[in-house]
Backbone as numpy.savetxt, mean C-alpha at the origin, in Angstrom:
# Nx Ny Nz CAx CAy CAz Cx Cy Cz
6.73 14.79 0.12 5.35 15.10 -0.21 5.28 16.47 -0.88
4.31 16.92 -1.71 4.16 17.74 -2.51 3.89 19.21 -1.34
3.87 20.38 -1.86 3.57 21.94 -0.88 2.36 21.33 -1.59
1.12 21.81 -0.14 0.12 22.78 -0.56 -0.34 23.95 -1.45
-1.41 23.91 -1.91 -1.28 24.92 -3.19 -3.03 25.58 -2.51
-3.36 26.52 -2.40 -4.57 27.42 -1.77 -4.95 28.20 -2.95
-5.97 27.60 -3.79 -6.49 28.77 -5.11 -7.54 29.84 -4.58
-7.82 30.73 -4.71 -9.02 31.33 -3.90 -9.36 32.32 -5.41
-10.62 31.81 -5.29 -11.62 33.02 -6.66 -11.67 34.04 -6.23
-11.92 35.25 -6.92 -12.41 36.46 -5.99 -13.20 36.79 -7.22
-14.42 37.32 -7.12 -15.10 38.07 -7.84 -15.57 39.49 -7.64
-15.09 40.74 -8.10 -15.60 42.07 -7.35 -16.98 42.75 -7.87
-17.63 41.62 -8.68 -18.83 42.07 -9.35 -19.41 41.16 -9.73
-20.85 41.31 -10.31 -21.87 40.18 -10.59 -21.23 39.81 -11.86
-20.93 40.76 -12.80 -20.54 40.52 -14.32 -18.70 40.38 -14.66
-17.75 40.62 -13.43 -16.51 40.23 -13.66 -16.41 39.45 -13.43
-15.20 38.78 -14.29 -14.33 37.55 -14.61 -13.69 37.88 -13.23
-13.59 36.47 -12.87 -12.98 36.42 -11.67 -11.78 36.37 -11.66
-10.73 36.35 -10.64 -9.38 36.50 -10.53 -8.79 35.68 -9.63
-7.52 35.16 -9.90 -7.09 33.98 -9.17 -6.09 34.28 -8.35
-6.01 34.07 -7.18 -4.98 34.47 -6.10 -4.49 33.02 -5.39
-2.81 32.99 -6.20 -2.37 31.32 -5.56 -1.47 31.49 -4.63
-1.30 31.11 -3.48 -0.63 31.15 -2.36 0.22 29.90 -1.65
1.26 29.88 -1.71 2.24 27.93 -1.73 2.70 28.36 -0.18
2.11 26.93 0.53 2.66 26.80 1.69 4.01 25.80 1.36
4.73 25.66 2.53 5.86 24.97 2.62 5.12 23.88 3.37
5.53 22.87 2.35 4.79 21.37 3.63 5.74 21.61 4.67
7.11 22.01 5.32 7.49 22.24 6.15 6.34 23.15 7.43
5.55 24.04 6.79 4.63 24.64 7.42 3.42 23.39 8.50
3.55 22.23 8.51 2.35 21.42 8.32 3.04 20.37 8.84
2.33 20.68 10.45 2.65 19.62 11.32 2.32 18.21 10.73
3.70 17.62 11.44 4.08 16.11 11.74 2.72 15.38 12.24
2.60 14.21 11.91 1.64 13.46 12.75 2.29 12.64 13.70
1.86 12.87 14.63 2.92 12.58 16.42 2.68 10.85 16.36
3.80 10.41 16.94 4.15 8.99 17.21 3.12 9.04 18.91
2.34 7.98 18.82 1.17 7.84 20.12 1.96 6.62 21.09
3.08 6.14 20.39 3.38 4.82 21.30 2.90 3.85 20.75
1.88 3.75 20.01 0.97 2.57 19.67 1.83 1.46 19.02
1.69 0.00 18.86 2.65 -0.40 18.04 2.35 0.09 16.64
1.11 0.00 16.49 0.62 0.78 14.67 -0.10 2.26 14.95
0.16 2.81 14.11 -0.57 3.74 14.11 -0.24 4.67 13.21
-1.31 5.97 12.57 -0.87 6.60 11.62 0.32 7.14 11.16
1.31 7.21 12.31 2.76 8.20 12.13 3.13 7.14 11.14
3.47 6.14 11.80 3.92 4.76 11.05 4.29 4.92 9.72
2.77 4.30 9.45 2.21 4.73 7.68 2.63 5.91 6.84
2.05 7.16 7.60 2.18 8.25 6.99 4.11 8.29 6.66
4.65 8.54 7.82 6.34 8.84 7.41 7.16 7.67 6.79
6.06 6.66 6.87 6.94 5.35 6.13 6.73 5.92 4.39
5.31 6.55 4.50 5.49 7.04 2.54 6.59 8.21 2.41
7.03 8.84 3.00 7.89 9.88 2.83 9.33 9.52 2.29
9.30 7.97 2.24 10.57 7.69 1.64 10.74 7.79 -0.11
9.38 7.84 -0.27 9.30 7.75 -1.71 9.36 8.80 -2.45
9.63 9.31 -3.69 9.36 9.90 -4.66 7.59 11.06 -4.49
7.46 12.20 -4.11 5.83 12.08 -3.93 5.45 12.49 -5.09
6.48 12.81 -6.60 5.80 12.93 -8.01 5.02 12.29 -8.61
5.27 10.51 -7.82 4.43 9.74 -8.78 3.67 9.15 -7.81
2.99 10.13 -6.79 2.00 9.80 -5.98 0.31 10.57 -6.58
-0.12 10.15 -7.46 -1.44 10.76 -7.87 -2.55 10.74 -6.88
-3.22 11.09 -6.82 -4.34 11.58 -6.08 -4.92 10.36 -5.31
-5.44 9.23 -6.15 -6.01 8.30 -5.88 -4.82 7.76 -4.96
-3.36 7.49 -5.18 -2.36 6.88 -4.10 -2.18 7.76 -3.13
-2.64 8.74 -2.97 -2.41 10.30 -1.81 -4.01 9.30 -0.96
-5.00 9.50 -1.66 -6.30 8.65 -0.93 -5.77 7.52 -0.55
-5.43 6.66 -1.20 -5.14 5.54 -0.52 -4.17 5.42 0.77
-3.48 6.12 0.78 -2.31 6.68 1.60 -3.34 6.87 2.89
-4.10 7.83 3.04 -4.99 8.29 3.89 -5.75 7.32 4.73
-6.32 6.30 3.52 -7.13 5.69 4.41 -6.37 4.55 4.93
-4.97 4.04 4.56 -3.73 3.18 5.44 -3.82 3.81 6.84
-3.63 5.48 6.61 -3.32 6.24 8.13 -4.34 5.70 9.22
-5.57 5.72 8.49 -7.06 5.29 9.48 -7.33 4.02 9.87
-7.11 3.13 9.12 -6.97 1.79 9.25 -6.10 1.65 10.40
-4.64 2.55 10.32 -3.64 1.76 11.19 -4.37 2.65 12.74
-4.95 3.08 12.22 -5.22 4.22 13.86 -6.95 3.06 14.44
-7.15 1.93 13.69 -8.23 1.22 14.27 -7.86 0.51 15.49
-9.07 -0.19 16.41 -8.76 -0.55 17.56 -8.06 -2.41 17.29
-8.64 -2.57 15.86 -8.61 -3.93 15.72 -7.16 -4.37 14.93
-6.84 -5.75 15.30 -5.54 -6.09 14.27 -6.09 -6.28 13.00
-7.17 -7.31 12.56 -7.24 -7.12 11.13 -6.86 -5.76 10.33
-7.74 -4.86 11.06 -7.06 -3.47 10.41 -6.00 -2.72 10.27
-5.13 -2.84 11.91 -3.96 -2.80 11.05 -3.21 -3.55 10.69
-3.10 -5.10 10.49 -2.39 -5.32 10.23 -2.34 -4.86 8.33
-3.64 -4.86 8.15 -4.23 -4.42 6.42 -3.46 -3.28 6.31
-3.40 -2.40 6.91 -2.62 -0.86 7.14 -1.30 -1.04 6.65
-0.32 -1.77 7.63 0.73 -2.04 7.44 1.22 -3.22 6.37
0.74 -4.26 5.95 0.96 -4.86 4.94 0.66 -3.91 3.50
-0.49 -3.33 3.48 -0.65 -2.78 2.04 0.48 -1.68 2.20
1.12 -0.79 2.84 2.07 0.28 2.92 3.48 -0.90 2.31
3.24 -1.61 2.92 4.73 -1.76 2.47 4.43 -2.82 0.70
3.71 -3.21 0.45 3.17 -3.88 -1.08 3.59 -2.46 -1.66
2.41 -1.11 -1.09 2.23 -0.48 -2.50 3.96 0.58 -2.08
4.59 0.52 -1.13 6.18 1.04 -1.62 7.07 0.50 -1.62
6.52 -0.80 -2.54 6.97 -1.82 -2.75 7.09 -0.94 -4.45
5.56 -0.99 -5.24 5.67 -0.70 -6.30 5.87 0.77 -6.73
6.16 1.45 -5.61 6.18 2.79 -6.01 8.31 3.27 -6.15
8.61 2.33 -5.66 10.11 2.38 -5.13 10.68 2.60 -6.49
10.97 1.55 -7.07 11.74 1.71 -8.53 11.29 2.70 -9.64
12.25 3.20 -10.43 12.33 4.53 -11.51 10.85 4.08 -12.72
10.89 2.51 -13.14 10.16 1.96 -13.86 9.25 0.91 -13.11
8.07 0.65 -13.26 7.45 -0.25 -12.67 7.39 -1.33 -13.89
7.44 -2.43 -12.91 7.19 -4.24 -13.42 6.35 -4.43 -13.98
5.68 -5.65 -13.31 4.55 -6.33 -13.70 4.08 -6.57 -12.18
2.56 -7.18 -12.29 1.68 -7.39 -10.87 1.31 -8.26 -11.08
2.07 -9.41 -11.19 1.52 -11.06 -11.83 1.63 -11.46 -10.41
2.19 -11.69 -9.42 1.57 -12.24 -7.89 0.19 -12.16 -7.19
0.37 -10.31 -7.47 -0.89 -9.59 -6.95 -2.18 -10.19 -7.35
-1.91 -9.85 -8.93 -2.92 -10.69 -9.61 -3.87 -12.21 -9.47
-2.45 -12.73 -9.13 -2.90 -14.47 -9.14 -3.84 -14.55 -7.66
-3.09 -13.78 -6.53 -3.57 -14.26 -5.32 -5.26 -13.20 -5.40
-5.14 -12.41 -6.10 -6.76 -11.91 -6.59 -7.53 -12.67 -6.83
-7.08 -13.57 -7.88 -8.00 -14.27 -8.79 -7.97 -15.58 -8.36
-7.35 -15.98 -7.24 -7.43 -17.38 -6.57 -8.68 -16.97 -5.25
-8.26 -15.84 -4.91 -8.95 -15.67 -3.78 -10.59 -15.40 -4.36
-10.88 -14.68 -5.46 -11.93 -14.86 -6.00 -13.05 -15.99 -6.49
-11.75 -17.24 -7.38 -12.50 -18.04 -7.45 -12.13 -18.93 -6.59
-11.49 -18.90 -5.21 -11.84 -20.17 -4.36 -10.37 -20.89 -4.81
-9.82 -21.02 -5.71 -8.76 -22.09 -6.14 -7.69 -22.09 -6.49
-6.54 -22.52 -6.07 -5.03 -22.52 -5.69 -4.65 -21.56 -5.47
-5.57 -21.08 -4.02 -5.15 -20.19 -3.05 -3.87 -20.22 -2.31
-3.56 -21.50 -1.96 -2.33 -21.76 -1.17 -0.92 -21.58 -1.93
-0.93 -21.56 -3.53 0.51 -21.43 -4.26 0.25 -19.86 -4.47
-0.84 -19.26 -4.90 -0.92 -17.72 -5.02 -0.52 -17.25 -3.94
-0.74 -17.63 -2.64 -0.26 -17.11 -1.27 1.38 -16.53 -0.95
2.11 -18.13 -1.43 3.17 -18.24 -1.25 3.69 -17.17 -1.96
3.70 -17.20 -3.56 3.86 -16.02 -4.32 3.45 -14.62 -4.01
2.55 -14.53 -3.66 2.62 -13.11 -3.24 3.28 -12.95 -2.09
3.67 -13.64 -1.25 4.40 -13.43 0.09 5.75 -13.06 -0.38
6.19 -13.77 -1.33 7.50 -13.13 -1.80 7.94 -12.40 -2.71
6.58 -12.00 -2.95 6.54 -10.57 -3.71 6.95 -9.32 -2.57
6.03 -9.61 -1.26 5.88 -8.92 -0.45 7.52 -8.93 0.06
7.77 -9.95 0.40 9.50 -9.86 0.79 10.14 -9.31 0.09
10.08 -9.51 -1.69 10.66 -8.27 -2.60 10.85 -6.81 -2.18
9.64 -6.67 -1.88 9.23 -5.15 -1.49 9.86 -4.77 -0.30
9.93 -5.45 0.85 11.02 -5.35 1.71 12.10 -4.98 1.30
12.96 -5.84 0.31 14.57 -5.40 0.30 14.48 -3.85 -0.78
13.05 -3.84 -1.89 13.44 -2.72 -2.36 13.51 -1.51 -1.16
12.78 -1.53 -0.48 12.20 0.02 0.65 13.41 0.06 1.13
14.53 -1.32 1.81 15.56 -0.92 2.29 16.61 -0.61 1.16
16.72 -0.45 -0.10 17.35 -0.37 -0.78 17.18 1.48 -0.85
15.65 1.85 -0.79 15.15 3.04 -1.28 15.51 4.12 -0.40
15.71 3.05 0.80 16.14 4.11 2.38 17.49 4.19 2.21
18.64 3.24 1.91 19.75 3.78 1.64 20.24 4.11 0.60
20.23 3.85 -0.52 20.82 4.27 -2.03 19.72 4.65 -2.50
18.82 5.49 -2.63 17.97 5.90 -3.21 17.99 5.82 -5.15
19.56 6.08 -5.63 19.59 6.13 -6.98 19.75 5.04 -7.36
20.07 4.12 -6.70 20.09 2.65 -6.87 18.97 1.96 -7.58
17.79 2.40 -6.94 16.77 2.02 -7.56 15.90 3.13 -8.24
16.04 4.26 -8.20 15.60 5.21 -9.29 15.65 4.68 -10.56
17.07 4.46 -11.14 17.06 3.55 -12.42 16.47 2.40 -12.62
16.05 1.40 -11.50 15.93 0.02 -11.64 14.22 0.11 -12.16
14.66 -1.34 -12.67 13.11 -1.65 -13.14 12.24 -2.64 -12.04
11.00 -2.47 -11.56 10.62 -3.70 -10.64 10.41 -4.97 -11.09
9.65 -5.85 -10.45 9.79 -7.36 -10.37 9.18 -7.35 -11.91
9.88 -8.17 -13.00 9.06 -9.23 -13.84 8.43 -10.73 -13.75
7.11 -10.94 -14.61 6.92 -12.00 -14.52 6.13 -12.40 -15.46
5.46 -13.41 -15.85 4.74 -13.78 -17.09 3.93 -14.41 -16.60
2.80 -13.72 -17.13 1.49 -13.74 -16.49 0.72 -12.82 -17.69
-0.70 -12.95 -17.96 -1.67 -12.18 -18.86 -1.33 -10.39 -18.92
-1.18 -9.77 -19.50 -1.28 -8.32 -19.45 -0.65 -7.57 -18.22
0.52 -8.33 -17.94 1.45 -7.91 -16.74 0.76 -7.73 -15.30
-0.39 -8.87 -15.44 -0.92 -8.85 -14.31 -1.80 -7.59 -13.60
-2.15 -6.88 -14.94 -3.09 -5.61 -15.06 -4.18 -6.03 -15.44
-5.03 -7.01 -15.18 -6.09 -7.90 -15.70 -6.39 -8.68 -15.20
-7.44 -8.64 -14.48 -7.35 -9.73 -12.86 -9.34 -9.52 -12.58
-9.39 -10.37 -11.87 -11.23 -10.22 -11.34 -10.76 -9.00 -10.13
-10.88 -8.33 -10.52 -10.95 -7.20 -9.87 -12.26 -6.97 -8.82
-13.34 -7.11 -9.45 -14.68 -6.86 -8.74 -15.08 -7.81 -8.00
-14.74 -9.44 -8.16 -15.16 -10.61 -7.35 -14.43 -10.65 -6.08
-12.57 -10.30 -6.57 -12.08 -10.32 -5.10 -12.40 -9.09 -4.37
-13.23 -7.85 -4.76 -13.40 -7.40 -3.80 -14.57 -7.33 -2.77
-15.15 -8.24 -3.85 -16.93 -8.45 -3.45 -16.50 -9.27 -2.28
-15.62 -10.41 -1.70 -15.39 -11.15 -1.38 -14.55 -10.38 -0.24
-13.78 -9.24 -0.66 -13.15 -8.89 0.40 -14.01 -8.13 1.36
-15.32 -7.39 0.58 -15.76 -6.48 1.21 -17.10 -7.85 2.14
-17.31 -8.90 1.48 -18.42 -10.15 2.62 -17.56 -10.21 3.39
-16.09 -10.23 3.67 -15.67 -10.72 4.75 -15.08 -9.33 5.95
-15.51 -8.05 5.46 -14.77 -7.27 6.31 -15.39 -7.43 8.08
-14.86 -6.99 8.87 -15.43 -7.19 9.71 -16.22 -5.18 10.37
-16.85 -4.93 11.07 -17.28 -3.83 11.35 -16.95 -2.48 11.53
-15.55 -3.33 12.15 -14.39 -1.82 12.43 -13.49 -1.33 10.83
-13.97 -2.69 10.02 -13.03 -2.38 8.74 -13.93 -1.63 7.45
-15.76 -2.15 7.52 -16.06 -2.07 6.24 -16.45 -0.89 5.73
-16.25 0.52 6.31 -16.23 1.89 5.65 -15.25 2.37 5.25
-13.69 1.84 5.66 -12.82 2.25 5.22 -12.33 1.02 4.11
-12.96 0.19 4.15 -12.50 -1.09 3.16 -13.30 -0.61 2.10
-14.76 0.47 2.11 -15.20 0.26 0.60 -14.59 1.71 0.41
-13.82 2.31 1.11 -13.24 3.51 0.44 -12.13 3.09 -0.37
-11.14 2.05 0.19 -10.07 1.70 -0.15 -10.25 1.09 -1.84
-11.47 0.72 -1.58 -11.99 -0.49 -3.06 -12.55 0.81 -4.30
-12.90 1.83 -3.54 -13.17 2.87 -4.43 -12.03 3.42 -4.93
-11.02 3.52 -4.07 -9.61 4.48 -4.82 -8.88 3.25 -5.76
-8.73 1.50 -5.26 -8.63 0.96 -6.00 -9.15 0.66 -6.91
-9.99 0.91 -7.66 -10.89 0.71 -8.52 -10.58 1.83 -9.59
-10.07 3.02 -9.35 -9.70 3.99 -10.27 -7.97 3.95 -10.41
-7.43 3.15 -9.52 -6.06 2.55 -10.21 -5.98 1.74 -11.08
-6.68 0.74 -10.60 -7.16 -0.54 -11.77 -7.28 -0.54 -12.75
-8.11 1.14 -12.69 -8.71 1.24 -14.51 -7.74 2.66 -14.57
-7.26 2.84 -14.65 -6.00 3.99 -14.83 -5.26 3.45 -16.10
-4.53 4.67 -17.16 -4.07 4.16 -17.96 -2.61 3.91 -17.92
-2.21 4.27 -16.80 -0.58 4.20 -16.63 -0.12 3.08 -15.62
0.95 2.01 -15.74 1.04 0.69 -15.20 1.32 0.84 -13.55
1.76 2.21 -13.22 2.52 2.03 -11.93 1.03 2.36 -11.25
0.00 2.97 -11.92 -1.11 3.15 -11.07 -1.80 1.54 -10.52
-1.57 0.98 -12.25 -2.41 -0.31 -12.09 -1.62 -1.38 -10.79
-0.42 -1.10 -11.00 0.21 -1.91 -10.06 0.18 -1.76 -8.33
-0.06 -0.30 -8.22 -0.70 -0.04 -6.91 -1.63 -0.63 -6.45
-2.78 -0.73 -8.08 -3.94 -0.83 -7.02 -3.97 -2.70 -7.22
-3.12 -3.35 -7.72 -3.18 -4.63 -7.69 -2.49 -4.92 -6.35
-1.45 -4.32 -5.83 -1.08 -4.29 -4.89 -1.96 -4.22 -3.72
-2.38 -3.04 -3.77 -3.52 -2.79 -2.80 -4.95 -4.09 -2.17
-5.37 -4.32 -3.40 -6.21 -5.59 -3.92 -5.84 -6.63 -3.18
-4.73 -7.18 -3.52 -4.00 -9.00 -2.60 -3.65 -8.43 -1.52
-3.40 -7.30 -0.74 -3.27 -7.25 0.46 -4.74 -7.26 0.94
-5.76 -6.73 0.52 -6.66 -7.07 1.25 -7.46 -8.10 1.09
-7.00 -9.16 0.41 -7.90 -10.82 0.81 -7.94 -11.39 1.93
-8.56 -12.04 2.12 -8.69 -12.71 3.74 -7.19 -13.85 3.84
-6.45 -14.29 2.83 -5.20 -15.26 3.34 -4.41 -14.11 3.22
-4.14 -13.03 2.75 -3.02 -12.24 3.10 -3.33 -11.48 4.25
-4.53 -11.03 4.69 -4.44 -10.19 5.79 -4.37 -11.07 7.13
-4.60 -12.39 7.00 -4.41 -13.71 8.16 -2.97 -13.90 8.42
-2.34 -13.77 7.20 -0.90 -13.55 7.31 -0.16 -12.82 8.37
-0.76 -11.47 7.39 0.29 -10.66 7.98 -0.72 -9.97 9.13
-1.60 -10.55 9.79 -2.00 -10.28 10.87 -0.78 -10.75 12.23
-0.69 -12.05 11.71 0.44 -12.96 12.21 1.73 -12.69 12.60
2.10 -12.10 11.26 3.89 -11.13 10.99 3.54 -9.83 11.26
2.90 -9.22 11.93 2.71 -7.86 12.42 3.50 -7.31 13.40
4.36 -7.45 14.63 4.89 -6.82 15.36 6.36 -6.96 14.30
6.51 -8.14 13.68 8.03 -7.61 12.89 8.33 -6.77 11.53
6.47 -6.66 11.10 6.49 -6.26 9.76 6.47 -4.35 10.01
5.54 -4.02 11.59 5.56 -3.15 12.23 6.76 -2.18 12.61
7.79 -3.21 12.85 9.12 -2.66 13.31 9.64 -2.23 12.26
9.31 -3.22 11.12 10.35 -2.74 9.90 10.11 -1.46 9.56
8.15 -1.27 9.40 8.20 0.03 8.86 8.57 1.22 9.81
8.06 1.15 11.36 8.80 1.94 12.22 10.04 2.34 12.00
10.87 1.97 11.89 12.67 1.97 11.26 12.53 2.86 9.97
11.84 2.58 9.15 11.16 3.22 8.13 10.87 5.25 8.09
10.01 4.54 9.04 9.44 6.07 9.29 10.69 6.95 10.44
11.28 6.25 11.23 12.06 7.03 11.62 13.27 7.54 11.17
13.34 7.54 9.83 14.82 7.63 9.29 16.04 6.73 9.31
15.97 5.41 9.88 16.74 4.56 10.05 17.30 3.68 9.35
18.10 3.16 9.40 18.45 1.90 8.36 17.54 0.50 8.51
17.03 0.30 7.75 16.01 -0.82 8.08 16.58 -2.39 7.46
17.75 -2.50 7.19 18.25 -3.48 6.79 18.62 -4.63 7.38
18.83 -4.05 9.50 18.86 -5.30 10.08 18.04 -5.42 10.26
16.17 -4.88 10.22 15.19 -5.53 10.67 14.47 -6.40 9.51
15.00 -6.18 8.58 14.35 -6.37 6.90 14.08 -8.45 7.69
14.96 -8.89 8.16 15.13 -10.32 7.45 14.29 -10.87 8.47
14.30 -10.35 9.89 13.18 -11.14 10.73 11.90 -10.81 10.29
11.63 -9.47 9.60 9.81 -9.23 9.04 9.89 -10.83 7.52
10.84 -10.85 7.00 10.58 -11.46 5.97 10.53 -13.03 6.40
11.41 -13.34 7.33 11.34 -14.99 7.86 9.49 -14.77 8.92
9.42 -13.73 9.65 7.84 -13.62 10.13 6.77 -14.01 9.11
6.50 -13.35 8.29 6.06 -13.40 7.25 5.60 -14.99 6.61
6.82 -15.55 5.84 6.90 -16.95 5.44 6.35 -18.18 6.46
7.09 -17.47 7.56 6.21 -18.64 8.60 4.83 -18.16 9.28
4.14 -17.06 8.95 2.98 -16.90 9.20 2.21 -17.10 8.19
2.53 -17.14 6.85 2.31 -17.86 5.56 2.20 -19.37 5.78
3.00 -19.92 6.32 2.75 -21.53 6.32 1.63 -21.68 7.15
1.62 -21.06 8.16 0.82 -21.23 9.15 -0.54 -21.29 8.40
-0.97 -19.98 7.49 -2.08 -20.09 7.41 -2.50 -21.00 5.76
-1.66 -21.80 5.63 -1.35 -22.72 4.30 -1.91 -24.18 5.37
-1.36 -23.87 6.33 -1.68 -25.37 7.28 -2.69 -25.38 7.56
-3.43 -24.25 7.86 -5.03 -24.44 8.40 -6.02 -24.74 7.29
-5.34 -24.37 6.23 -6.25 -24.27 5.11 -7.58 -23.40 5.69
-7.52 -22.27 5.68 -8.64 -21.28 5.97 -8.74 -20.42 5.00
-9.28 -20.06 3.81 -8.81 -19.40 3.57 -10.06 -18.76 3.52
């Protein structure tokens, strides 16, 4: 994560130009956020982003970051499980040197928007989401490995930077439930300035961001939560997350069918 930076104006008169006094803390200065025991909770989130790069964390992904921490610190699973699924989507797309395309993200947007072939967009984004798994464990041990690499391709409209953006969230935000919908229209606000961002790894965040919060992905991975939990735990503690990678990703698929079988979406 980036040092703190403290600008302070000083003015010694009504008619002087003011003067700038900059002062750099050491994020070393700037307590840890303490592990509570909880199975989710902010440490989680927060030290699970520390694996990444924090240069190409802009402001709006620093917000978004924030409100993952709050979500995962809610009393309810919808919320975190939303917490912990979108953390690992968006360092999913933040992992590699070059970013892809967001043609999964996209589709399960624009299915979930208009109602239709929700159940194949599902699948696809689920193994987008498993993608993102093996990159984070890739990112935790060879880091240069994927510095160079490029992320997922796919063919789809405008690399999947072009999506109903506003319907699936209209849709996400009718279905939030009470404990979720102040931090769900914050989340839709920071996504909303990724979306329209002119650089792809922003757009791909916030498409990321977006299909994690529809109602069949967060049913999901409400489901795959104590293994998707562990993974990032492993995550945040500095660990090798490679033997937990494959039970979050088989959790996952079969909490995916599950909610393919109910047809709920």
């Amino acid at each position: 994560m980036l040092p703190f930076v403290l600008v302070l104006f000083v003015a010694s008169g009504a008619l002087a130009a003011p003067s700038v006094v900059v002062n750099q803390a050491s994020i070393n200065d700037i307590a840890p956020i303490p592990d509570n025991g909880r199975l989710v909770n902010s440490y989680v989130i927060d030290r699970s982003f520390e694996a990444i790069d924090g240069g190409d964390t802009n402001i709006y992904i620093l917000t978004i970051q924030q409100i993952l921490n709050d979500l995962a610190n809610q009393p309810d699973g919808l919320s975190q499980s939303l917490a912990v699924g979108t953390t690992i989507a968006a360092l999913g797309e933040l992992a590699t040197g070059t970013p892809g395309d967001a043609c999964e993200n996209a589709a399960l947007a624009n299915a979930y928007a208009s109602g239709r072939g929700v159940g194949a967009a599902l699948s696809s984004w689920a193994n987008r989401l498993a993608g993102s798994i093996d990159l984070i464990v890739q990112l935790v041990n060879n880091p240069n490995g994927v510095r160079y690499s490029t992320g997922p391709r796919g063919n789809c409209v405008g690399g999947g930077r072009a999506y109903q953006f506003e319907a699936a969230w209209d849709a996400v935000l009718n279905n939030a439930n009470p404990y979720q919908i102040g931090l769900i229209n914050e989340e839709y606000c920071a996504a909303k300035r990724l979306y329209s961002a002119f650089n792809s790894r922003s757009n791909n965040v916030g498409a990321a961001v977006t299909a994690a919060a529809t109602g069949p992905a967060n049913a999901a991975l409400q489901q795959a939560l104590p293994q998707l939990t562990n993974f990032l735990r492993v995550v945040a503690g500095g660990g090798n997350p490679a033997g937990v990678a494959g039970a979050a990703k088989a959790a996952l698929a079969s909490a995916v069918a599950n909610v393919q079988a109910s047809g709920l979406y």
